[in-house]
Structure formats: C-alpha cells, structure tokens
KOLTIKE-813472 format. One record per residue: residue number from 0; residue in three letters; x, y, z of N, C-alpha, C in turn. Coordinates in nm, 4 decimals, always signed. Each point is the difference from the previous one (the first is absolute). Example, Ala and Ser with C-alpha at 12.3 -4.5 7.8 and 13.67 -1.06 7.14 Angstrom:
num_residu_nx_ny_nz_cax_cay_caz_cx_cy_cz
0_ALA_+1.3190_-0.5690_+0.7800_-0.0890_+0.1190_+0.0000_+0.0900_+0.1200_+0.0000;
1_SER_-0.0350_+0.1050_-0.0720_+0.0820_+0.1190_+0.0060_-0.0770_+0.1090_+0.0730;
# end
This chain:
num_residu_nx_ny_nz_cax_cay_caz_cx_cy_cz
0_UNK_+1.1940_-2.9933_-0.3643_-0.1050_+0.0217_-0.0977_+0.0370_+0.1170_-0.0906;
1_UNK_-0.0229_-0.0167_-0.1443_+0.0489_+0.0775_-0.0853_-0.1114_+0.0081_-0.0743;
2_UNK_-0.0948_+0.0831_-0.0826_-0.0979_+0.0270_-0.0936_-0.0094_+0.1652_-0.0363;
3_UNK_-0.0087_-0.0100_-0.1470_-0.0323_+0.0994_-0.0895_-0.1169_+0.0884_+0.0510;
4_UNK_-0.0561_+0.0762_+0.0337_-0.1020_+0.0785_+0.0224_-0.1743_-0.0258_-0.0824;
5_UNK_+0.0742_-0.0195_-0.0791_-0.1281_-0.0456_-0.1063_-0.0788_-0.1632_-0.0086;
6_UNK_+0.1620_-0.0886_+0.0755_-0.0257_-0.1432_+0.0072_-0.0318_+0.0047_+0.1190;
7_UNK_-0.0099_+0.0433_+0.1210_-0.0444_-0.0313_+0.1102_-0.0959_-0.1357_+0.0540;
8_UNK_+0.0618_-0.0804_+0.0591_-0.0695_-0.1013_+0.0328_-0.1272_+0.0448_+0.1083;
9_UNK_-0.1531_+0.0261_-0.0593_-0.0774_-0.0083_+0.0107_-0.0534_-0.0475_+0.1137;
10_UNK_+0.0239_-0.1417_+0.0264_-0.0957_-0.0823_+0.0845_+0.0987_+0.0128_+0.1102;
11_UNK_+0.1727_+0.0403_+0.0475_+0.0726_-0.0128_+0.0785_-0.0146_+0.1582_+0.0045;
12_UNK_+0.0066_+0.1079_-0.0605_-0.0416_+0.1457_+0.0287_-0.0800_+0.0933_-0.0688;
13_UNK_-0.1630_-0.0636_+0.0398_-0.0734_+0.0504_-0.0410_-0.0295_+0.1697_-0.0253;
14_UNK_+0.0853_+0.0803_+0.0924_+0.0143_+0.1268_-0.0113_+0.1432_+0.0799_-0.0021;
15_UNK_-0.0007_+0.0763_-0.1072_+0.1089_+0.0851_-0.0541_+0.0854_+0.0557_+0.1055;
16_UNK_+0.1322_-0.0842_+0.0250_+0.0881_+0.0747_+0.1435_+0.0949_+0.1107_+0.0019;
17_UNK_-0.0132_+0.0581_-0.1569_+0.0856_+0.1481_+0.0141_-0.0606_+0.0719_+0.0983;
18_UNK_-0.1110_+0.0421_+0.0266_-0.0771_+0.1057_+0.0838_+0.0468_-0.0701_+0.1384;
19_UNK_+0.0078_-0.1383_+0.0332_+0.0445_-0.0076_+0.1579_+0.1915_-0.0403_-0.0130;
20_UNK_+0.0760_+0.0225_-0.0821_+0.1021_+0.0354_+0.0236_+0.0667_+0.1440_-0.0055;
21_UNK_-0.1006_+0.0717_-0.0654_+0.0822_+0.1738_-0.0102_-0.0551_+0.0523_+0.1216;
22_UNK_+0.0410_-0.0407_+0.1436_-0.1204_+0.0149_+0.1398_+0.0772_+0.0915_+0.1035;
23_UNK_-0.0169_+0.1027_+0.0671_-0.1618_+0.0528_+0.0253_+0.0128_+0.1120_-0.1289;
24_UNK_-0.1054_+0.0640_-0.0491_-0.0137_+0.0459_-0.1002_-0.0880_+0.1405_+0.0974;
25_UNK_+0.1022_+0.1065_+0.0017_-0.0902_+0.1707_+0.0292_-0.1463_-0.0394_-0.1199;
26_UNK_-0.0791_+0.0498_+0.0537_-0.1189_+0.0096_-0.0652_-0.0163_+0.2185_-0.0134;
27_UNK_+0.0023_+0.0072_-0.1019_-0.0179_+0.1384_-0.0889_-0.1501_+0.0360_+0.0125;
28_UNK_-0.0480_+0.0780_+0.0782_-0.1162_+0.0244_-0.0121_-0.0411_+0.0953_-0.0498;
29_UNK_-0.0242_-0.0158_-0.1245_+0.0142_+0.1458_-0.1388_-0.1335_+0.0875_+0.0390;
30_UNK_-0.0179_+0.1348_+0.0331_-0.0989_+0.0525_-0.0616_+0.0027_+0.0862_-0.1152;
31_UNK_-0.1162_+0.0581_-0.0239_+0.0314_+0.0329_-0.1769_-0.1095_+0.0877_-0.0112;
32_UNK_-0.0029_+0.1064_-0.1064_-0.1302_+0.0891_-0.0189_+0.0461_+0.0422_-0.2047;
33_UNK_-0.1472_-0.0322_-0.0334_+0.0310_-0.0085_-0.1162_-0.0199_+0.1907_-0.0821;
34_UNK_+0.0063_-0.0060_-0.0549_-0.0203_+0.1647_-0.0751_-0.1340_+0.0674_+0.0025;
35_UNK_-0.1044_-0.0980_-0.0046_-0.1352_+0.0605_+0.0496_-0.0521_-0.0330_+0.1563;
36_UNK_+0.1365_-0.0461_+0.0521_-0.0116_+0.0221_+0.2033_-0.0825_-0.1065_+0.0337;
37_UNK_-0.0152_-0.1478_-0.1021_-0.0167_-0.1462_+0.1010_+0.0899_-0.0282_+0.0411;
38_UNK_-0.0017_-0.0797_+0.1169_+0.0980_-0.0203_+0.1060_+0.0287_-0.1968_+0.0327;
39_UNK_+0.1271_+0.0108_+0.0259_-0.0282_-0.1630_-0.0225_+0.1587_-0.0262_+0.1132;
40_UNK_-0.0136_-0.1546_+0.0838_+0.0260_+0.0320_+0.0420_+0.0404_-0.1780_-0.0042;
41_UNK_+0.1291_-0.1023_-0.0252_+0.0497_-0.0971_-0.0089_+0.1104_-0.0064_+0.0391;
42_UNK_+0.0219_-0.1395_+0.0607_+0.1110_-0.1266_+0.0585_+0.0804_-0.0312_-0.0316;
43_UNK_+0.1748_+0.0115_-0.0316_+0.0436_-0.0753_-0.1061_+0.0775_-0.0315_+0.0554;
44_UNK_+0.0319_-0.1648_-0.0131_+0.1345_-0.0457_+0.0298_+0.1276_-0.0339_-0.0116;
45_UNK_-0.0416_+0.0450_-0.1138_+0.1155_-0.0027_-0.1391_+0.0420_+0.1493_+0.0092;
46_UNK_+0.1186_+0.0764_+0.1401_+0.0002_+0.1219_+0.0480_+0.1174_-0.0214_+0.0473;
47_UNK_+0.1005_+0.1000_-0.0358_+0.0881_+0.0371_+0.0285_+0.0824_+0.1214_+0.0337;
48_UNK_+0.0704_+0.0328_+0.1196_+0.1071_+0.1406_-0.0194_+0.1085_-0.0571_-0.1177;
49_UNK_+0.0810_+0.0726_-0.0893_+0.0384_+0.0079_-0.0703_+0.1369_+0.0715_+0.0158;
50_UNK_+0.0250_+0.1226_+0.0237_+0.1410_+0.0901_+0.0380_-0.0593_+0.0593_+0.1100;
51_UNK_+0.1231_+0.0120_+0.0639_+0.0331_+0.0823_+0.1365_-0.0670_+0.1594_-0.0111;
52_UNK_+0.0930_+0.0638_-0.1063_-0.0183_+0.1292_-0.0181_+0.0441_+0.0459_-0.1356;
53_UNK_-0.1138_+0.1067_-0.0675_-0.1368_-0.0029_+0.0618_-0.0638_-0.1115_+0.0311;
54_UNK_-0.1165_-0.0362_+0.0865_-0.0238_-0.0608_+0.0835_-0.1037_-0.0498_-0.1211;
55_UNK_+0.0230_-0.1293_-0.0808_-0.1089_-0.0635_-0.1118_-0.0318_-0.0986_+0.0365;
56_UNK_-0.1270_-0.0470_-0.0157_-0.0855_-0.1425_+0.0054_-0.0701_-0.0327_-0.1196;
57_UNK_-0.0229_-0.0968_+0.0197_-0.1020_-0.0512_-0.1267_-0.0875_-0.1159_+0.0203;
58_UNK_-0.1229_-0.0317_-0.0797_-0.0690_-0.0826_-0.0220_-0.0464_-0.0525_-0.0914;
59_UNK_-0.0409_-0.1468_-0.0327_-0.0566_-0.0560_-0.1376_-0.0777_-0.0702_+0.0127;
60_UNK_-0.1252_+0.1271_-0.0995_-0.1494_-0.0780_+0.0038_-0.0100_-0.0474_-0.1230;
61_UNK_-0.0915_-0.1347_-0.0187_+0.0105_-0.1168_-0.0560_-0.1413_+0.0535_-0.1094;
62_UNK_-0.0419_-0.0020_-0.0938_-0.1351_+0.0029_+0.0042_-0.0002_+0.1118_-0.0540;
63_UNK_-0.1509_+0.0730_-0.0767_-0.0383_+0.1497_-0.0209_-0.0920_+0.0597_+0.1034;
64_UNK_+0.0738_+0.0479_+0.1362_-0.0504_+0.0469_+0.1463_-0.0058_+0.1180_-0.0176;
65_UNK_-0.1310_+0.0308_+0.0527_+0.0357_+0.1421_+0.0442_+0.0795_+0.0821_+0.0780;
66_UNK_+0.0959_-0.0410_+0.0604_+0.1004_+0.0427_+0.0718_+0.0964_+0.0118_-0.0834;
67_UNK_+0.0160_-0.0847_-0.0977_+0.1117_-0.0085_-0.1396_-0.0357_+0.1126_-0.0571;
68_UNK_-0.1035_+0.0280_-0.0678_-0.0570_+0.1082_-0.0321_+0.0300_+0.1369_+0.0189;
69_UNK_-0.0680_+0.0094_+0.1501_+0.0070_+0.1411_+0.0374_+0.1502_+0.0369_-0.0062;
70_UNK_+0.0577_-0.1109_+0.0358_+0.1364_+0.0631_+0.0544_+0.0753_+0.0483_-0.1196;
71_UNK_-0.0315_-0.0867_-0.1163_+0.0455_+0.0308_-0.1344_-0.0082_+0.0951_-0.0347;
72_UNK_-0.1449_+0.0636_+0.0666_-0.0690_+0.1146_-0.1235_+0.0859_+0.1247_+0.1061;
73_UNK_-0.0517_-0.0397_+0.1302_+0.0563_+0.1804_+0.0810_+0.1544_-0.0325_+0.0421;
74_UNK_+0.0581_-0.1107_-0.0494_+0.1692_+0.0239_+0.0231_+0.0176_+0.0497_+0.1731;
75_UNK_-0.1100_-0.0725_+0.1142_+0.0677_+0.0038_+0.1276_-0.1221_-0.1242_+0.0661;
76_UNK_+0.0385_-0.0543_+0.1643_-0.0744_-0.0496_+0.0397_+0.0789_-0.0197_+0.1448;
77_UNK_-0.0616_-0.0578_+0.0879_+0.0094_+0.0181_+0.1654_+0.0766_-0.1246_+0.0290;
78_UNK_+0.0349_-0.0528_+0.0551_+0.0405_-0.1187_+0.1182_-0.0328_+0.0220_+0.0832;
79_UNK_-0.1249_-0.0876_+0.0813_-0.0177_-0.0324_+0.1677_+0.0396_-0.1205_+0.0399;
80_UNK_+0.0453_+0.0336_+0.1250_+0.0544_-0.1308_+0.0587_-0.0823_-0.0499_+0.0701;
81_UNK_-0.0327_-0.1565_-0.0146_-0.1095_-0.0554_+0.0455_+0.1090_-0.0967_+0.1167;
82_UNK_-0.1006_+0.0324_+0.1123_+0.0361_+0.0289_+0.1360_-0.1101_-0.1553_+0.0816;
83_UNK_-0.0063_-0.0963_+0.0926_-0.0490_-0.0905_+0.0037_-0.1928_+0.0721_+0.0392;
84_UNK_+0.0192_+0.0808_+0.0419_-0.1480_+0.0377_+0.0389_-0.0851_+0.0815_-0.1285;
85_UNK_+0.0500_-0.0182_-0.1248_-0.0685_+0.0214_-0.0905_+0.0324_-0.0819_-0.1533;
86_UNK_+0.0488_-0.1855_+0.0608_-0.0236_-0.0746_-0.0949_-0.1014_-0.0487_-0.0510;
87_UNK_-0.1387_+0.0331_+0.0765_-0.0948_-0.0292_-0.0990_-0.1083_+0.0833_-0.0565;
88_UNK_+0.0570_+0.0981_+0.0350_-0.0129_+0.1278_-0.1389_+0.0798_-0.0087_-0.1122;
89_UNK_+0.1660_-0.0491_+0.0018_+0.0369_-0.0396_-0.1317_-0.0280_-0.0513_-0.0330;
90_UNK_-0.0241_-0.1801_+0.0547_-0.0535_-0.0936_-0.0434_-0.1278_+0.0321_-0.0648;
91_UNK_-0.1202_+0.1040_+0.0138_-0.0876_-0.0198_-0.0722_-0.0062_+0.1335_-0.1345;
92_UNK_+0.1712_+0.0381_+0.0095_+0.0278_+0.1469_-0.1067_-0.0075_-0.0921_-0.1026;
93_UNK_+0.0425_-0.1537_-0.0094_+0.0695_-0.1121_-0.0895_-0.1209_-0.0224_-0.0483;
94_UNK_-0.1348_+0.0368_-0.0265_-0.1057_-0.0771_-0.0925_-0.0643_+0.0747_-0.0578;
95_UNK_+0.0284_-0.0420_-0.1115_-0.0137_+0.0308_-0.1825_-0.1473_+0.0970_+0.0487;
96_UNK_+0.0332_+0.1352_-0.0325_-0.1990_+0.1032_-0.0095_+0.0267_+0.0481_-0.1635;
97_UNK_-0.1132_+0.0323_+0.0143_-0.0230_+0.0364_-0.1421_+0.0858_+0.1005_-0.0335;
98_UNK_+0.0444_+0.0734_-0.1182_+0.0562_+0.0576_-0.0438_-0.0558_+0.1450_+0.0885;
99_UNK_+0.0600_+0.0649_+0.0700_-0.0011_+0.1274_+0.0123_-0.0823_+0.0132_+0.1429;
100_UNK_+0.0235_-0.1257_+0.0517_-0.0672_-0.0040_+0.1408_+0.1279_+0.0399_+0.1088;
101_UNK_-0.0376_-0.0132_+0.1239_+0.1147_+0.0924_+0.0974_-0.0086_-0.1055_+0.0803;
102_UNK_+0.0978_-0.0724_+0.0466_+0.0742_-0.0725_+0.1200_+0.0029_+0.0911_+0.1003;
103_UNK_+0.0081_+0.1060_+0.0180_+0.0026_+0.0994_+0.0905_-0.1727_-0.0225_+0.1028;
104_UNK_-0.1129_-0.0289_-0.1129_-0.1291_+0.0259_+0.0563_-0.0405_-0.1761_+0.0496;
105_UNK_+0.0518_-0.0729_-0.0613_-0.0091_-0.1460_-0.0012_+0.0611_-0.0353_+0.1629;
106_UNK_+0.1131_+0.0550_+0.0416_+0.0927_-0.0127_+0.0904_-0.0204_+0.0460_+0.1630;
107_UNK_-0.0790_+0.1474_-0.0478_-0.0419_+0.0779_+0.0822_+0.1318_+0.0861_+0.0374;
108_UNK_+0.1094_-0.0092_-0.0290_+0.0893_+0.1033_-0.0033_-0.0367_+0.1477_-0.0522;
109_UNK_+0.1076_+0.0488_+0.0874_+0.0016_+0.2027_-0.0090_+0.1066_-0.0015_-0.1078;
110_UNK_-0.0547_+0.0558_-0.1360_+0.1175_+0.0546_-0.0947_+0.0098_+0.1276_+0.0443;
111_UNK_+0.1265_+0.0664_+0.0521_+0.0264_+0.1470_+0.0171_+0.0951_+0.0442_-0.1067;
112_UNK_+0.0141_+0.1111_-0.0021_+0.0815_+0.0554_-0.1157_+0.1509_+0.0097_+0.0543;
113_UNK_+0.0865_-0.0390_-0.1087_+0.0989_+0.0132_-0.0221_+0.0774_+0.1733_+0.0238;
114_UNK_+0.1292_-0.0113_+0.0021_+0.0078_+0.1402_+0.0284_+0.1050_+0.0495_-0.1383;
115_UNK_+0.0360_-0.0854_-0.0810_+0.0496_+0.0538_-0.1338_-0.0791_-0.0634_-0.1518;
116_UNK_+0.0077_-0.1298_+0.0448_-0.0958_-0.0346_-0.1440_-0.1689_-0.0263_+0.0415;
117_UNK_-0.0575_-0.0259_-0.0956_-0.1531_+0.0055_+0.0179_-0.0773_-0.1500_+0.0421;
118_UNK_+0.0992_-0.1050_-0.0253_-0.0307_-0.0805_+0.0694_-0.0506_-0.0495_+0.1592;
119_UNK_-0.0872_-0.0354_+0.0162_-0.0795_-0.0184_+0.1412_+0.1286_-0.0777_+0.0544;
120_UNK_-0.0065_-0.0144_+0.1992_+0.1067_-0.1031_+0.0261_-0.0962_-0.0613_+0.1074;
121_UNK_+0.0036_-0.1032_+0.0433_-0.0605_-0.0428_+0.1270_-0.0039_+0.0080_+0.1379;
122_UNK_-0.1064_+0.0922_+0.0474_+0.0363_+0.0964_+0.1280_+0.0208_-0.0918_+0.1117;
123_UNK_-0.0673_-0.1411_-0.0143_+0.0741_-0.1209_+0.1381_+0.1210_-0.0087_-0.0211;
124_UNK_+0.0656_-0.0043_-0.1257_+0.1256_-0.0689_-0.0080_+0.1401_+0.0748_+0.0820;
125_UNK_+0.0726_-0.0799_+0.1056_+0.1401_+0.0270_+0.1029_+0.0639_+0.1647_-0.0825;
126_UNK_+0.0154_-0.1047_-0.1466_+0.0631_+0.1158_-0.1124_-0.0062_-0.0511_-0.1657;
127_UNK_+0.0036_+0.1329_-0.0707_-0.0234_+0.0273_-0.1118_+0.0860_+0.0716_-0.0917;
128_UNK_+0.0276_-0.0698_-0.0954_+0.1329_+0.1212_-0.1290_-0.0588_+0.0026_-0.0559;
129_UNK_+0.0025_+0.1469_-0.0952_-0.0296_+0.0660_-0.0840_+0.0907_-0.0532_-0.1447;
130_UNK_-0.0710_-0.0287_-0.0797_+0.1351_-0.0879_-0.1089_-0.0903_+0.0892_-0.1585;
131_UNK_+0.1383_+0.0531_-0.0563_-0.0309_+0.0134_-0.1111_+0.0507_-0.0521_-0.0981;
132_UNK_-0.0613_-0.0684_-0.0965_+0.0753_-0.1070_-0.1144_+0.1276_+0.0515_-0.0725;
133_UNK_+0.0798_-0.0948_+0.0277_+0.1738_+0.0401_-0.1085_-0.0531_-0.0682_-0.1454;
134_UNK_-0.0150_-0.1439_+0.0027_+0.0215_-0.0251_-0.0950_-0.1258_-0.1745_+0.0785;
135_UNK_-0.0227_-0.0811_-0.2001_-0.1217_-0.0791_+0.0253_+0.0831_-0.1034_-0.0896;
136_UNK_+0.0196_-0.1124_+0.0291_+0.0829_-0.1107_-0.1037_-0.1152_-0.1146_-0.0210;
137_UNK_-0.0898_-0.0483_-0.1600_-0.0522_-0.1019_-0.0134_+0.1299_-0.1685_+0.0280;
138_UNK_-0.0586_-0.0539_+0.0238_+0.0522_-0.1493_+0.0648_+0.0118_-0.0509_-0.1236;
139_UNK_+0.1204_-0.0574_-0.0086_+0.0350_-0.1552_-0.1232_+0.0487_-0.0831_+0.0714;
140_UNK_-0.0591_-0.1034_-0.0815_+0.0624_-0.1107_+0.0313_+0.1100_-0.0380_-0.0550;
141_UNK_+0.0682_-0.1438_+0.0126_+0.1594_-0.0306_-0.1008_-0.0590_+0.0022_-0.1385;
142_UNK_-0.0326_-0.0234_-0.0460_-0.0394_-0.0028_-0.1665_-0.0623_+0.1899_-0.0329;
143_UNK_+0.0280_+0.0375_+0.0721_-0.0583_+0.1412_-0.0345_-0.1539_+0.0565_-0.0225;
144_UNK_-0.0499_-0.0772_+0.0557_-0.2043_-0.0308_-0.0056_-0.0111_+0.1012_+0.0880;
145_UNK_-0.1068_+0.1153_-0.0069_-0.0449_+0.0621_+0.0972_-0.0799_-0.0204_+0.0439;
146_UNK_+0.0068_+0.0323_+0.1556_-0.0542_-0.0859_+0.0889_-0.1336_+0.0816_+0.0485;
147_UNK_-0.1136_-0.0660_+0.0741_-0.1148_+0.1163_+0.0666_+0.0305_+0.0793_+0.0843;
148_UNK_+0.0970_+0.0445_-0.0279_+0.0906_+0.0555_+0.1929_+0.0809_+0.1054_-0.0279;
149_UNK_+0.0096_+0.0864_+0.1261_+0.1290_+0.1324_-0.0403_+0.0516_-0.0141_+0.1240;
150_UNK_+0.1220_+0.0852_+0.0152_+0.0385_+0.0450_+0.1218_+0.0240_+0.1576_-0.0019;
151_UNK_-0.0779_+0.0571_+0.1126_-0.0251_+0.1753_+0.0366_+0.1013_+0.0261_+0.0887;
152_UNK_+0.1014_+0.0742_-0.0524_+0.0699_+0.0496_+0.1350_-0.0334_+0.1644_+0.0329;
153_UNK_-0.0009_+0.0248_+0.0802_-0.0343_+0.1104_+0.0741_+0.1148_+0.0912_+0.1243;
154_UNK_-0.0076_+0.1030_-0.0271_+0.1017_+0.0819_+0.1184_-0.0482_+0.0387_+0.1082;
155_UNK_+0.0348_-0.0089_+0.1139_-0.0671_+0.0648_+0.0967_+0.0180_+0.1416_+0.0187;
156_UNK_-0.0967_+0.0677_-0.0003_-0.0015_+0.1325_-0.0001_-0.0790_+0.0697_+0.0950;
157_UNK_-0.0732_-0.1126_+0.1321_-0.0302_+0.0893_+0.0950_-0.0147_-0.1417_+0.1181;
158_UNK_+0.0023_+0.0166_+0.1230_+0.0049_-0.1032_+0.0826_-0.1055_+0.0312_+0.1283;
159_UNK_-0.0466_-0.0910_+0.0388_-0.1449_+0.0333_+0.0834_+0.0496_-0.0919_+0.1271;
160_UNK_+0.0008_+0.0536_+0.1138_+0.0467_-0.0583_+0.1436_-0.0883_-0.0351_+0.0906;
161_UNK_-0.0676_-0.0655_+0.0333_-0.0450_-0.0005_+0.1504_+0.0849_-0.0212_+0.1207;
162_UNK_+0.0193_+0.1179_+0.0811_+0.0956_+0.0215_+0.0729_+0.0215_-0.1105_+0.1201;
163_UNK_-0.1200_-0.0388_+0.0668_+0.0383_-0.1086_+0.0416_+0.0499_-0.1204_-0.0247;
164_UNK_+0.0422_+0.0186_-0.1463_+0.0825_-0.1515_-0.0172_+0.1535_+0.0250_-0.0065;
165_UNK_+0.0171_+0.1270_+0.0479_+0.1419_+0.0519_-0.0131_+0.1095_-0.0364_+0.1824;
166_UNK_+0.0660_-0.0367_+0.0011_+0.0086_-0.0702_+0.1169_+0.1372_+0.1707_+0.0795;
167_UNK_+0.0515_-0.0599_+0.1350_+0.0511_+0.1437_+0.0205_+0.1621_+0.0404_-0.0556;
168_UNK_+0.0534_-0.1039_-0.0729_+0.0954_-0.0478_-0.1446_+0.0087_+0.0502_-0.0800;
169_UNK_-0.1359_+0.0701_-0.0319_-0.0429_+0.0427_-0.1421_-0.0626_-0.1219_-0.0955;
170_UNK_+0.0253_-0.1162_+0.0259_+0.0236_-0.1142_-0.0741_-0.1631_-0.0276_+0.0004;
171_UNK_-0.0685_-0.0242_-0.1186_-0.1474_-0.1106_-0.0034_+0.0261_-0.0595_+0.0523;
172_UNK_-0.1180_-0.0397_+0.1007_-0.0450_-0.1231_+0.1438_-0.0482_-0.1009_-0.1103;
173_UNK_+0.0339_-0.0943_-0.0489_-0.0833_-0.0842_-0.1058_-0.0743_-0.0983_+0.1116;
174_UNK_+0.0193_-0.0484_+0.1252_-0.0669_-0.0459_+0.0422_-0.1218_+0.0408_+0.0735;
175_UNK_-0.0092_+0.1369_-0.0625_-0.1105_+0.0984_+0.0640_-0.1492_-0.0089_-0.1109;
176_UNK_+0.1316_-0.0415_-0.1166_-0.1088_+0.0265_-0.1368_-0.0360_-0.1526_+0.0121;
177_UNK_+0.0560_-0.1358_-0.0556_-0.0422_-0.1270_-0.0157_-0.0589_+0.0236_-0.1019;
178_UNK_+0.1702_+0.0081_-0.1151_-0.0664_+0.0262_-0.1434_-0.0076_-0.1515_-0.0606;
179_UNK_-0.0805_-0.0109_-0.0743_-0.0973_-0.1186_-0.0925_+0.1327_-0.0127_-0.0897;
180_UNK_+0.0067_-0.0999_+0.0002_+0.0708_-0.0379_-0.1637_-0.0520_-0.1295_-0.0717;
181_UNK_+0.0356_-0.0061_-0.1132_-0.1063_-0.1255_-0.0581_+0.0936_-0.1198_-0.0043;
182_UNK_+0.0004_-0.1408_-0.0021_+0.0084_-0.1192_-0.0316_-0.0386_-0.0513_-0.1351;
183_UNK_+0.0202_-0.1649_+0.0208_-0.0766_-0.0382_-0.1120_-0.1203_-0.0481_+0.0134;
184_UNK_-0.0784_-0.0559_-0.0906_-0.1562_-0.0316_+0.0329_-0.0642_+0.0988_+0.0614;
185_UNK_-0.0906_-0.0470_+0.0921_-0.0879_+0.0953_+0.0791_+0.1359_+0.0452_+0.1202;
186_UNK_+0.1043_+0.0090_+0.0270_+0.0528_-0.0176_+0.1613_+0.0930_+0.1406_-0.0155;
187_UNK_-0.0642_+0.0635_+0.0987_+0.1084_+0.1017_+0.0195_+0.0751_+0.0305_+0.1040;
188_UNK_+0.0733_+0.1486_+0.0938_+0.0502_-0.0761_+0.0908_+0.0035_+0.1892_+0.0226;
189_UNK_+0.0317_+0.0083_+0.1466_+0.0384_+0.1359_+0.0724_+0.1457_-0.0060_+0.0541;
190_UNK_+0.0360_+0.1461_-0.0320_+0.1339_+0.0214_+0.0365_+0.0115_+0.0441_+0.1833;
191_UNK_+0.0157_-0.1437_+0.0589_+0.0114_+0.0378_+0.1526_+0.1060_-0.0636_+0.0704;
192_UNK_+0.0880_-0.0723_-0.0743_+0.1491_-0.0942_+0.0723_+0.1207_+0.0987_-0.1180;
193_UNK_+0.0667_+0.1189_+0.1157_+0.0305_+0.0678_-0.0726_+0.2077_-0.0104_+0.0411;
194_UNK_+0.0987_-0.0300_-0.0819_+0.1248_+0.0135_+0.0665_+0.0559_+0.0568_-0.0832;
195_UNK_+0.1844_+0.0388_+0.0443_+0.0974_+0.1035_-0.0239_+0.1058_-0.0826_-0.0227;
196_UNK_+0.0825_+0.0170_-0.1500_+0.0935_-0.0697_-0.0507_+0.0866_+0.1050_-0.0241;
197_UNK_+0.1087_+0.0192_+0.0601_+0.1023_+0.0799_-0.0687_+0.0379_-0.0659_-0.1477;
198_UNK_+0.0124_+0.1776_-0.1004_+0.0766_-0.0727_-0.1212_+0.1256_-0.0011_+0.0021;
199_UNK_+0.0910_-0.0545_-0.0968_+0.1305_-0.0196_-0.0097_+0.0391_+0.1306_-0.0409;
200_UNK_+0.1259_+0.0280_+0.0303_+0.0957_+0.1011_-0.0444_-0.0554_+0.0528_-0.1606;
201_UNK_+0.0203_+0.1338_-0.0149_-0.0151_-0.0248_-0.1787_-0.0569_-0.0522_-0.0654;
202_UNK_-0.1613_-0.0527_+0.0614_-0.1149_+0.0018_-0.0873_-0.0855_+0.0788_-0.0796;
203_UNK_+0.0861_+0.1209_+0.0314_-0.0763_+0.0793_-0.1129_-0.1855_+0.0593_+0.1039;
204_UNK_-0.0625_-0.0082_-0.1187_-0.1283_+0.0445_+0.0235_-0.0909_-0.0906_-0.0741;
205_UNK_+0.0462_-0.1234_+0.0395_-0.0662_-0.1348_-0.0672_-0.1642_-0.0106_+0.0735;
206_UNK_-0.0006_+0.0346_+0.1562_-0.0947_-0.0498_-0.0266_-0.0409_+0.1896_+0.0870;
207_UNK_+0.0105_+0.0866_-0.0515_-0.0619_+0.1274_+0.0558_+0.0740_+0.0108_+0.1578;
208_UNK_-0.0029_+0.1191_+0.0646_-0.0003_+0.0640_+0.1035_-0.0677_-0.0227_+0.1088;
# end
C-alpha cells in the first residue's frame, strides 16, 4: 500500500497513521508560569531530547496555548516525567480551560518552586528539568506556508531526582518509575519490558551514554 497523505483512503484508514507509526512517543509534560505568575501546566507528545550536551530537549505546541505563550514570553519552562501512577492527572492536564486557568488546580497537583527559574515543577513527578529556551523555530511546510505550530527547544539547567528511582548503579530504575509514553489514537503504553544491546565498535555517541 502506497498513498499520498492528503489522498488517504478514507473508508480503508479512517484515521491518520503518522501518530501510530512515530511510536512510543516520551510525552513532555511542560509546566509554565506566565509574567503576571498564571501557571499552566500541559502534555505534549510531540517531545523530544535533542543533544547530549548541553543536555537540550524540545517540544511542539500546535495551536495559540498557553503553555506556547508563557514559555515564549519568560524564555524557560519545566519537564515532568509522567510516571504510570499519575496518568490521569496528565490525561486530564490535556483539556482545553479557559485562558489563564491552572491545570495545576484542575489536577489537584503540588506546583513547588523551582530552584533556578520561576517556573512551578510538579512535586508528584519521579523527576523534573529546569529548561531555559535556546531558541523557538515556526513550522513550514514544502511550499513554504506557515504552519500553526513551532518547535521550543530548551536547555537543561537544573535536574530534580527522586532518589528512590536511583538504583545502587547509580543508573535510573525505570521500572520503578513505569514511565507513560503515548501511541496512536487513544493507546498508550508503559515502559516495563526493559533489555541491553551492546553497541558496535565506533558508534560514536549516536544514541547517548
């Protein structure tokens, strides 16, 4: 089967399968505080690490969000890692409040303070980076159309541990955390079937340390 994106046969795939082939997808759980200190607090799956070192990630929100926003205006924002015992507190960070409402109060989550930027981070969450914006790229498409979309990359500039997920290695226990990652459609999935591949000779730092 071969089809254009735009021709998609309809009645044989009624729903768009980029989102369940780019799979499992880290879910970015942005928080954000805007210049007069509303607080906001969104899901994104469209989230990525980016370079090794300094240690950059990024995310791209779709839309005019307040998380797009804040982050725009104060140039920093948080990553929590959403952990399986608080997927449906993200799950309900994901619905549209009014402009200048708090996911934080909706959620019932503890925003605590950060210890370099002013951004809140989420006091359940395993762990939390401190990210301050490098740089913000609007989206084109091939014809050069700009698109409703950016991508935020961010540096990490402070890192938040919960020590019990640290195993006696030094190494994150990830099967301690049973971090969430997203799918396509509604289906997501936890990181708990975990194995060890040696790399080849002289791979470099392809895929990190």
């Amino acid at each position: 089967m071969f089809f254009k994106p735009e021709e998609r046969n309809q009645s044989i795939l009624p729903h768009d399968v980029f989102k369940s082939l780019i799979v499992p997808r880290p879910i970015g759980w942005i928080s954000s505080i805007s210049k007069i200190g509303e607080t906001n607090l969104a899901p994104y799956s469209f989230f990525s690490g980016c370079y090794s070192y300094p240690n950059i990630l990024s995310f791209c929100p779709e839309g005019n969000k307040d998380s797009k926003n804040f982050v725009l205006e104060t140039k920093e924002f948080v990553f929590n890692l959403v952990s399986k015992n608080l997927i449906d507190q993200m799950n309900t960070s994901s619905e549209g409040l009014p402009k200048g409402s708090s996911e934080f109060e909706t959620t019932k989550l503890t925003p605590i303070d950060s210890i370099i930027i002013n951004s809140p981070r989420v006091k359940e969450a395993f762990a939390s980076l401190e990210c301050k914006v490098t740089q913000s790229l609007d989206l084109l498409d091939v014809n050069g159309k700009k698109l409703n979309g950016c991508v935020i990359f961010g540096q990490v500039v402070g890192v938040h541990l919960n020590s019990n997920i640290i195993n006696k290695e030094g190494k994150i226990d990830l099967k301690k955390i049973n971090v969430v990652a997203r799918l396509g459609y509604n289906e997501y999935t936890v990181v708990n079937n975990i194995f060890t591949l040696d790399r080849p000779k002289n791979s470099g730092n392809a895929f990190g340390k």
